[in-house]
N, C-alpha and C positions, 0 to 999 in steps of 0.2 A: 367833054369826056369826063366820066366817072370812076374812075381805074380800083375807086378804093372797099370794100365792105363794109354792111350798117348794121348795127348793134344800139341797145337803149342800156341803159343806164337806169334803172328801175327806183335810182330816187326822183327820176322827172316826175315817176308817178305816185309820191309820196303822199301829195293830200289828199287823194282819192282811198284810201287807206284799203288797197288791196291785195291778198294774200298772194302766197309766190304761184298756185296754180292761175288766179287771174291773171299773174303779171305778164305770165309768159303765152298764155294763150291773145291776151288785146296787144302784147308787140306785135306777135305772128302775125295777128288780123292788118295789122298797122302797115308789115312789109317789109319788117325787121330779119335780118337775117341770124342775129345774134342776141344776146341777152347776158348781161351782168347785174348777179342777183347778189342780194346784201347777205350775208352771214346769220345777221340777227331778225330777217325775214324769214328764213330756212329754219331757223332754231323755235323761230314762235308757230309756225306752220307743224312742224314736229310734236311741239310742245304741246299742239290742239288736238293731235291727235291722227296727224296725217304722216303719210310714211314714204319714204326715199323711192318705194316704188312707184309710189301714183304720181310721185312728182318727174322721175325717169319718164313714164307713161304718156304723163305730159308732154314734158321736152319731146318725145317723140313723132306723139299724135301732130304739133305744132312744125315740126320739124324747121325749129330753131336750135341755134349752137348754143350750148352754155359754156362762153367764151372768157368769164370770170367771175370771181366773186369776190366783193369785197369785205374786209376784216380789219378786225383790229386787236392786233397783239403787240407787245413792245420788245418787238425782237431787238431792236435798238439802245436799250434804257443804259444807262449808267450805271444802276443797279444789277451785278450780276443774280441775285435771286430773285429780282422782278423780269429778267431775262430768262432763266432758265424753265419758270411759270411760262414764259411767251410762248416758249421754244413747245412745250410741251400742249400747249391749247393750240398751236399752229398747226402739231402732227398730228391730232384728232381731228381739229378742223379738214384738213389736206385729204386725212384717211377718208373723212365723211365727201368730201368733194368728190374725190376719184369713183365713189358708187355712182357719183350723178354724172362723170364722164364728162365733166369740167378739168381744165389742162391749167389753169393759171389763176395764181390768187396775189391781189393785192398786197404789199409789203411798204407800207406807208411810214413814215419817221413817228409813230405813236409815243407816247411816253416822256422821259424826261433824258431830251438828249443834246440838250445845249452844253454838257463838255464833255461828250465823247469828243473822240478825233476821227476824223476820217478816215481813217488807215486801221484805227478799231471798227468801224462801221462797216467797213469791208470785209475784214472777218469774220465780222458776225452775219451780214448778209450770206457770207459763201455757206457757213454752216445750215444756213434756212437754208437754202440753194439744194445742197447736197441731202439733207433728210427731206426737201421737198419731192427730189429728182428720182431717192428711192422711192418715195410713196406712187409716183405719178403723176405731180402736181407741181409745176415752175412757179416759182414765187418772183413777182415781177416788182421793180424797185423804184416807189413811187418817193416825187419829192412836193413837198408843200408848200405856199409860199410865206407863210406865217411862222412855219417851224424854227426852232433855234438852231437846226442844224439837218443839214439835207433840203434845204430852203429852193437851192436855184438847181436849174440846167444842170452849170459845171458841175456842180457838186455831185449830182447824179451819175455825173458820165464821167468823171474820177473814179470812183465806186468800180463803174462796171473795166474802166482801161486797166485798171490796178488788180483787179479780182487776178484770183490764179486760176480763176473757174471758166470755162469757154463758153461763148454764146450766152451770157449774161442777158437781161433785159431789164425795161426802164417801161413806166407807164407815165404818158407827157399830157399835160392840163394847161393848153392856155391859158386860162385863167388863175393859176400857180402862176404858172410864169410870167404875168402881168403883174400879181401882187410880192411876188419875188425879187422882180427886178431882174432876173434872165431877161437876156439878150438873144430878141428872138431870129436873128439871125446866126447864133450857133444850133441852130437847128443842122445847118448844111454842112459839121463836122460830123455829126453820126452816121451809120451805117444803117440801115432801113431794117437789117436784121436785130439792131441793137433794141427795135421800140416793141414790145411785148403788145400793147394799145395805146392808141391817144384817142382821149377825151375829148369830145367836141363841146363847147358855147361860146360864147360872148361875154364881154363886159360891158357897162353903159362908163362915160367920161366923169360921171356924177354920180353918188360921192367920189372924192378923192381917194387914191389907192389905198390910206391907210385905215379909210374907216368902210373900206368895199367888203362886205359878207358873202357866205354862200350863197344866200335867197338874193344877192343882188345879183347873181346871173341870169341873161338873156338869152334869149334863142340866135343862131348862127343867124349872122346877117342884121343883128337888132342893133350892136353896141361897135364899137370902134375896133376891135381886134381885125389884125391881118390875114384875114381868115384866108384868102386867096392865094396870099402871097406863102401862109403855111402849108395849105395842099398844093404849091409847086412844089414845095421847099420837101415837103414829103415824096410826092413823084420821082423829082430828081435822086433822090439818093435810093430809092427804090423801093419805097415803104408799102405797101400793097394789102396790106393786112387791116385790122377794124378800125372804124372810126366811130366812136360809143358816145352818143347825146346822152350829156349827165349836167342836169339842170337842179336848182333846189329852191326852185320859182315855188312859197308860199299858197297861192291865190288864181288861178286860172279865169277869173273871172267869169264863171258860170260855164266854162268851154266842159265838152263831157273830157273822159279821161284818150279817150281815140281821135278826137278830134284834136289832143294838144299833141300826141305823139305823130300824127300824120303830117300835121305841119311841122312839129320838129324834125321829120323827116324829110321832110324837100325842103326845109331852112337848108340843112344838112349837107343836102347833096347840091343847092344850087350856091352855097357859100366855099365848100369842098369840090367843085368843079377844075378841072385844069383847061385850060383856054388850048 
């Protein structure tokens, strides 16, 4: 059984170096139901001369979701006037999303946030929150495993138990949480409503965690991650929502760009199976 929804992650298809109207029409072809497009793919596609309609038109014609987008602002920083810059390129970002009928944007620990405290980090998230929530756009609260702060799990899910804001969300990356060092059986204190998206890949065992990159990620089912054991672990608590292949594999070895997402996609669905 398959309970959960499929979405790409549109850096799988980075070296094929394709603008956001290809991206979203060879997911569709692929069998994707969803799509998370990059910020700075939207901006260069704009910037060429292309415009929020033809890209709506798209999403359309495709009849794919556009389920997020990611971004980077440092709503986080330490600096309050490199915060209040964040604050302000998030609400244009958010305003430009909501034409494209996008509900969710990435909200990742950018910036220089090794000594905030967590108890600042939550305010400042609630504030993206609330000026995301006016515009139409949920800002979902991602952690990374390298960052100096918002690194793990708990730290995520402090954030959202603490917020004063309801129905918070968290966007969850195995492979964070491998190079974090989250413990991935606190997966089964969350609430299913609490995960905005999780991120599908793998890691391989080699190199060692701390010298493991993006482009060292594998396709579900390649590398040592409990992939199984996280889509019970999602089932059970009721998570039902996307499951988005976000890969940063350099090299495809001559594979075309539909041929790696079709196999990322039943990696996907036979590694995210519940027995």
């Amino acid at each position: 059984m398959f309970p959960f929804k499929v979405a790409l992650n549109t850096s799988t298809l980075f070296p094929f170096k394709l603008n956001v109207i290809q991206q979203v029409r060879i997911a569709a072809e692929a069998g994707y139901e969803g799509i998370e497009l990059w910020m700075k793919d939207i901006e260069t596609y704009l910037a060429g001369g292309g415009t929020i309609e033809d890209l709506k038109h798209a999403l359309s014609c495709a009849n794919i979701e556009f389920i997020n987008a990611i971004a980077f602002f440092k709503w986080a920083d330490a600096d309050a006037e490199i915060r209040e810059k964040a604050f302000k390129q998030a609400k244009g970002e958010m305003e430009l999303l909501t034409s494209l009928g996008c509900k969710l944007i990435a909200a990742p620990p950018f910036g220089d946030v090794g000594t905030v405290k967590l108890d600042e980090a939550t305010g400042y998230f609630e504030h993206l929150v609330v000026m995301g929530r006016e515009i139409g756009v949920e800002p979902i609260l991602e952690f990374w495993g390298k960052a100096q702060k918002l690194s793990t799990l708990s730290e995520a899910h402090y954030v959202l138990e603490t917020s004063s804001i309801q129905n918070t969300k968290m966007l969850i990356d195995p492979f964070h949480m491998y190079i974090g060092g989250s413990d991935f059986f606190r997966l089964k204190e969350l609430r299913g409503e609490q995960i905005g998206i999780f991120h599908v890949n793998d890691y391989p065992p080699i190199p060692e965690i701390e010298k493991l990159e993006d482009s060292d990620r594998v396709f579900p089912g390649e590398g040592i991650a409990p992939s199984n054991e996280i889509a019970q672990t999602l089932y059970n608590i009721h998570y039902s929502g996307y499951l988005s292949l976000e890969l940063f594999i350099e090299d495809y070895k001559g594979k075309s760009a539909l041929e790696v997402i079709k196999h990322g996609l039943q990696a996907l669905k036979n590694s995210y199976s519940i027995n």
